[in-house]
C-alpha positions as semicolon CSV with decimal commas, in nm:
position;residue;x (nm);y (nm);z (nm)
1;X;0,169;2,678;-2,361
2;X;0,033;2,338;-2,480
3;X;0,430;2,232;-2,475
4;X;0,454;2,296;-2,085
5;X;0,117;2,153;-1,981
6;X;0,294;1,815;-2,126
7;X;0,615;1,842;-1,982
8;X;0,467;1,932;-1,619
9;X;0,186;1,631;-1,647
10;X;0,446;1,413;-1,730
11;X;0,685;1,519;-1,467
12;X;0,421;1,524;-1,196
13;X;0,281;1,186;-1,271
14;X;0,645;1,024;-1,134
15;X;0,719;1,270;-0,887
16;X;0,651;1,159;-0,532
17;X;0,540;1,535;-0,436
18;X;0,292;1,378;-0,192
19;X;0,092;1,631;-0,222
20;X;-0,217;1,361;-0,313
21;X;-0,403;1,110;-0,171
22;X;-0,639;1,181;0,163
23;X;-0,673;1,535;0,163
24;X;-0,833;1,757;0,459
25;X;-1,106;1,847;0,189
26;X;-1,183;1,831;-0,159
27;X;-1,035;1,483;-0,165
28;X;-1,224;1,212;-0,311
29;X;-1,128;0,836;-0,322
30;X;-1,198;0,672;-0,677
31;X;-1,286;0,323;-0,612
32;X;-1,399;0,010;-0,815
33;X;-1,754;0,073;-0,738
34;X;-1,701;0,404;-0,972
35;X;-1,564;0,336;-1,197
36;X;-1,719;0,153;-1,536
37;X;-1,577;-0,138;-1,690
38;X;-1,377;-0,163;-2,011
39;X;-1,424;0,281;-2,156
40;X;1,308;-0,835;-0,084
41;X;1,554;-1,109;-0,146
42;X;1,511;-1,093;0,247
43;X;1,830;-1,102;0,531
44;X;1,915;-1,394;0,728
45;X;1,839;-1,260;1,067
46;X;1,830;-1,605;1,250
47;X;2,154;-1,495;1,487
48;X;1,889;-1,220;1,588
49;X;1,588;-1,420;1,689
50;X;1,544;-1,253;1,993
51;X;1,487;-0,938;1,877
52;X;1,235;-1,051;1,609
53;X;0,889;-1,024;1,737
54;X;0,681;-1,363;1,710
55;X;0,452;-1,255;1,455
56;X;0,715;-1,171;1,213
57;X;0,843;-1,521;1,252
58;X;0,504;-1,697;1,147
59;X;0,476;-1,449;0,853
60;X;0,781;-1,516;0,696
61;X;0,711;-1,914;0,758
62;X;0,365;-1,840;0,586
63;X;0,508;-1,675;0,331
64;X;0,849;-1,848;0,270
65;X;0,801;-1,968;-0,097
66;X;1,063;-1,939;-0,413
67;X;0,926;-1,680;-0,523
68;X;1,098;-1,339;-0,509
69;X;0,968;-1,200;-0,157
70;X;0,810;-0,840;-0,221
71;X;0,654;-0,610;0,028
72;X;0,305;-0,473;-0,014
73;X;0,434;-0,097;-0,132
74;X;0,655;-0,308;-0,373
75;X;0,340;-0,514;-0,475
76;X;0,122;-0,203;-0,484
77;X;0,382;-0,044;-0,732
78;X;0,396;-0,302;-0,973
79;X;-0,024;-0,330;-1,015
80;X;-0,008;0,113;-1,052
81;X;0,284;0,043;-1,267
82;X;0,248;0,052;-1,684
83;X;0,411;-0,219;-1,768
84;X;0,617;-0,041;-2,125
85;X;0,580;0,296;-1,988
86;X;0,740;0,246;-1,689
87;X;0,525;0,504;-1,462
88;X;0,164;0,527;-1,328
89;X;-0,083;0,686;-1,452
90;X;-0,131;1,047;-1,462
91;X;-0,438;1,034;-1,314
92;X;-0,414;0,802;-1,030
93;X;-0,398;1,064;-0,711
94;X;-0,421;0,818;-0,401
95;X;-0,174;0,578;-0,485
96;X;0,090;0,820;-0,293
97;X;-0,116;0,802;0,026
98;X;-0,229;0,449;-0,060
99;X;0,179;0,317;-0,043
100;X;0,194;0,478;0,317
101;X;-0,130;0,302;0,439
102;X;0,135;0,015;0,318
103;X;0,390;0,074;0,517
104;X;0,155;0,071;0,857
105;X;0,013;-0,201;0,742
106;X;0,340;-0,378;0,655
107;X;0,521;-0,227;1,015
108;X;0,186;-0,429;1,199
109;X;0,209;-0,765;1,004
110;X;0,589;-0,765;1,138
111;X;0,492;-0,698;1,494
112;X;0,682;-0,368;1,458
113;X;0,356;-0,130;1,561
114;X;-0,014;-0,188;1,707
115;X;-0,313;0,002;1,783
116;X;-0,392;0,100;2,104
117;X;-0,645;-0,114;2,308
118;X;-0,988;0,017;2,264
119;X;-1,137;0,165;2,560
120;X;-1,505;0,315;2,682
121;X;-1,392;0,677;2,532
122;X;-1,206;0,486;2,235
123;X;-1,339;0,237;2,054
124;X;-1,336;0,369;1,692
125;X;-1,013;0,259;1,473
126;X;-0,996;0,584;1,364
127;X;-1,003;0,671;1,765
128;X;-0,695;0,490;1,852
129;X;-0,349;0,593;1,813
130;X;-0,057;0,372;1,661
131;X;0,203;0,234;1,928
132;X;0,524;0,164;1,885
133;X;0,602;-0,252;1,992
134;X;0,972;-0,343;1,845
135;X;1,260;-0,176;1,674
136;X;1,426;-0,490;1,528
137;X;1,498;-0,366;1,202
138;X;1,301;-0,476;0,917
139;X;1,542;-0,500;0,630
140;X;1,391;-0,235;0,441
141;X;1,492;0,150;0,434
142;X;1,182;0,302;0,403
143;X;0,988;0,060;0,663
144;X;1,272;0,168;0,963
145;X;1,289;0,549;0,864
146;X;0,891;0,538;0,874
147;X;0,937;0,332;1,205
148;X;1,193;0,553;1,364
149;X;0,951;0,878;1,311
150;X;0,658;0,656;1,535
151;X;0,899;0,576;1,810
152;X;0,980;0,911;1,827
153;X;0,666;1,083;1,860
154;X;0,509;1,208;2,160
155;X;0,213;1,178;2,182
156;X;0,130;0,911;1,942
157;X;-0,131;0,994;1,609
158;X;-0,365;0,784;1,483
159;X;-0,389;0,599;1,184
160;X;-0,564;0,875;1,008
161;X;-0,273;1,142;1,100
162;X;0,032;0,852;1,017
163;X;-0,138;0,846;0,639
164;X;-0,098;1,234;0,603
165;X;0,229;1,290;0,761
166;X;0,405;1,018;0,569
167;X;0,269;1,158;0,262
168;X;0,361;1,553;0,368
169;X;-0,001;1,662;0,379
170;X;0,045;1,827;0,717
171;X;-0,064;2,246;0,785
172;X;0,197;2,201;1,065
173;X;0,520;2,350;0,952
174;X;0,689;2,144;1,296
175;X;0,570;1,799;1,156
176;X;0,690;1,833;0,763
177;X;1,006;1,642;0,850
178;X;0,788;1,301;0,891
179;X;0,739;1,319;0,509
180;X;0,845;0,988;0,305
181;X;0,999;1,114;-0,045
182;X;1,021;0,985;-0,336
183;X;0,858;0,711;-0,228
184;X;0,809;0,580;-0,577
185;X;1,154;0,612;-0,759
186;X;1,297;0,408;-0,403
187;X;1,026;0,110;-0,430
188;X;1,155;0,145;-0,812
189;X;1,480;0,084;-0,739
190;X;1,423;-0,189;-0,472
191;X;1,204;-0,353;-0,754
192;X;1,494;-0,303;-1,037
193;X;1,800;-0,470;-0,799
194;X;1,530;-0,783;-0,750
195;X;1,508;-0,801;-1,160
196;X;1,170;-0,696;-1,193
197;X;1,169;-0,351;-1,362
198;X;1,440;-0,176;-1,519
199;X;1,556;0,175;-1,582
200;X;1,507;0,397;-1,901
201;X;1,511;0,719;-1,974
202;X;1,190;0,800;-2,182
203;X;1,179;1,160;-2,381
204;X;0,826;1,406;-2,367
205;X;0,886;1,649;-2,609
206;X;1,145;1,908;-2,450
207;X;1,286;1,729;-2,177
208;X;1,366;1,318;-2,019
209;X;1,196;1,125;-1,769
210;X;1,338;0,848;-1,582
211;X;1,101;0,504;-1,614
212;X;1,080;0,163;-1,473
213;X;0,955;-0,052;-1,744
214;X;0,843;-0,409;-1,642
215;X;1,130;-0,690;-1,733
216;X;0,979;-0,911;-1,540
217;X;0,641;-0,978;-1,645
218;X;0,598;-1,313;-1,471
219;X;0,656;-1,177;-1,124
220;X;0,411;-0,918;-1,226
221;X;0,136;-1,133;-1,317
222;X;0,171;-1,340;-1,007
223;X;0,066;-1,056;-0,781
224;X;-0,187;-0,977;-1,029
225;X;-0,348;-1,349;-0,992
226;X;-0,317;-1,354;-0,636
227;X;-0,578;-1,120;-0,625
228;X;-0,772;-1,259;-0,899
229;X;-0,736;-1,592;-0,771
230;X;-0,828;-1,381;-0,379
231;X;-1,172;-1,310;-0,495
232;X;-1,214;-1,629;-0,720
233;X;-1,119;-1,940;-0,696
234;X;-0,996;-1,892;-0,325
235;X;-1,293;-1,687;-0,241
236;X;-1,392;-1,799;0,132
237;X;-1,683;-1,477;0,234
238;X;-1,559;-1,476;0,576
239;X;-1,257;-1,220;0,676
240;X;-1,134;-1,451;0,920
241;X;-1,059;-1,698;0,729
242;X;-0,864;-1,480;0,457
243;X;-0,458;-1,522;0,456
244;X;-0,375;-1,141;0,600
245;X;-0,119;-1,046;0,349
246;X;-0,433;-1,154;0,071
247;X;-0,698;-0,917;0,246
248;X;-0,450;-0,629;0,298
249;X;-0,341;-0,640;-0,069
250;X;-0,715;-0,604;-0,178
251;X;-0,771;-0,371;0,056
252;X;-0,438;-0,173;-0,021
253;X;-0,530;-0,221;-0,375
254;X;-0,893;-0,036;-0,306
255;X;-0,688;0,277;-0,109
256;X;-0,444;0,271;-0,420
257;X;-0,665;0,307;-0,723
258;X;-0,513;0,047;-0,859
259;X;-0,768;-0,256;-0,778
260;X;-0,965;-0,195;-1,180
261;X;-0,581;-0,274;-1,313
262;X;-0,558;-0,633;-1,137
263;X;-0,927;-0,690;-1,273
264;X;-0,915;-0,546;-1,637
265;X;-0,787;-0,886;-1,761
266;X;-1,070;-1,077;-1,660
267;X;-1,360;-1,208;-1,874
268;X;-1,682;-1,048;-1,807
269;X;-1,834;-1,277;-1,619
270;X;-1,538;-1,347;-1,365
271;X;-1,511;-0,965;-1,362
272;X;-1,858;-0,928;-1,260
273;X;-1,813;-1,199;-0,965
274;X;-1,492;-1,030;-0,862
275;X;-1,601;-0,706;-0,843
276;X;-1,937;-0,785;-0,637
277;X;-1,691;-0,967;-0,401
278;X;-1,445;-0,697;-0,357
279;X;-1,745;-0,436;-0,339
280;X;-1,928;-0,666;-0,038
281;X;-1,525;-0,663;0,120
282;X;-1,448;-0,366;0,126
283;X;-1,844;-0,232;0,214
284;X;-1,740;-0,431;0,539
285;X;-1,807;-0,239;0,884
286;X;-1,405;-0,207;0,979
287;X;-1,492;-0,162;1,332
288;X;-1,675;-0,451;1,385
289;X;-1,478;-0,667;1,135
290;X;-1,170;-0,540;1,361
291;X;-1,346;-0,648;1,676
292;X;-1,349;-1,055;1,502
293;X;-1,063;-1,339;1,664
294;X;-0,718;-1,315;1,455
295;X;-0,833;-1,024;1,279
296;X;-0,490;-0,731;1,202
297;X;-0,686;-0,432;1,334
298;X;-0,426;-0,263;1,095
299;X;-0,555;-0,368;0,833
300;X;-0,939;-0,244;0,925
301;X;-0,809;0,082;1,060
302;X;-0,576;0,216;0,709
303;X;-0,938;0,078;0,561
304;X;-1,156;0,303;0,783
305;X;-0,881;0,606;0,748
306;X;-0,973;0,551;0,305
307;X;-1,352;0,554;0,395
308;X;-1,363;0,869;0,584
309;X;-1,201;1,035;0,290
């Protein structure tokens, strides 16, 4: 008996059942506040610059560095990842839901989807469904199949319903086919081709497990400063002025479960300071802070959907 309660904690702790995360009721979002302390190489698409929308075009120019280009689910990954074990932890049960609030986050930053425009009847995020704006493709498998399933739907869901479908937490037998799978082992993969994790095959008493170690600590550590470095040193208290992909990886981060991880290495006192921060951030009203010039209502509306649950 005590055998098999191993093997199937272990096995569910890398399977993408996505069967967790935002859940109708019962759910319950962990977050920093409590918890206690201490206890793609991307394609050349310039021969297709008229299908690109324009926001996708200052994105990558903001973004163009030498530094091996991840996406947020990839980024995501790597903070829920363990970096010798290879697989998050077993107790972490909103990261699945948190990686699909990353792909419609993702999908908006590259001008691929929007929310509606609010109107007298609609003016909540959580109100307002997600349109479809451009099919160029993005480059990445799991962004177009999760794009493809919101041009095709009639009528269009909100942000709310996206989260759930892509995860499979749907009581509607007809909508099951939106469901991302393994979700996970794919980002894994991405991440191992790119030279960032690689592939083992670790043994739990009666039975193996496929992990993703860390090889690349480096690459690692530099999403783990940006958001150090987010709330710290580039700390600016106004959400306008925050670089989008920066406030959507905090906010991501928060949805994930996986914001304590990027924190943990701190000293105390920075720890303190960065946690207040990200506290007063994500305590933000995402209606109004939606309703601000430049702001990615995207971004405000996956927060609101985490909120609610």
């Amino acid at each position: 008996m005590e055998f098999n309660c191993c093997r199937n904690l272990a096995q569910n702790c890398y399977k993408d059942s996505d069967t967790r995360g935002i859940r109708a009721a019962g759910g319950r979002m962990t977050t920093l506040t409590h918890r206690n302390r201490r206890a793609e190489p991307t394609l050349d698409r310039r021969n297709e610059a008229d299908d690109v929308p324009e926001e996708e075009e200052e994105e990558e120019e903001r973004n163009d560095s030498k530094d091996i280009r991840l996406t947020l689910m990839e980024e995501i990954l790597l903070l829920g990842l363990k970096d010798k074990e290879g697989y998050t932890s077993f107790w972490n049960d909103c990261i699945s839901s948190g990686l699909r609030g990353c792909i419609l986050i993702e999908l908006a930053l590259r001008g691929r989807i929007q929310l509606e425009p609010p109107t007298m009847r609609k003016r909540r995020l959580l109100d307002r469904k997600v349109l479809f704006k451009s099919m160029a493709p993005t480059g990445d498998v799991l962004l177009d199949e999760a794009l493809k399933h919101i041009k095709a739907t009639e009528p269009p869901e909100t942000v709310q319903s996206w989260i759930e479908l892509l995860t499979g937490e749907t009581w509607n037998p007809m909508k099951l086919h939106f469901q991302l799978r393994n979700v996970r082992e794919r980002l894994a993969k991405n991440l191992v081709e790119k030279g960032i994790l690689t592939t083992e095959k670790q043994n739990f008493l009666l039975f193996d497990m496929t992990t993703h170690p860390v090889s690349n600590v480096t690459e690692k550590q530099r999403v783990v400063r940006r958001v150090q470095e987010t709330l710290l040193e580039r700390w600016v208290n106004d959400t306008q002025r925050m670089d989008r992909r920066a406030l959507a990886l905090l906010v991501l981060a928060h949805a994930s479960d996986v914001l304590e991880n990027a924190l943990t290495p701190l000293t105390d006192d920075r720890y303190e300071m960065a946690s207040s921060r990200s506290r007063a951030l994500l305590d933000s009203n995402p209606d109004a802070e939606s309703g601000k010039p430049q702001a990615c209502e995207m971004i405000w509306a996956v927060l609101a959907a985490f909120n609610k649950a």
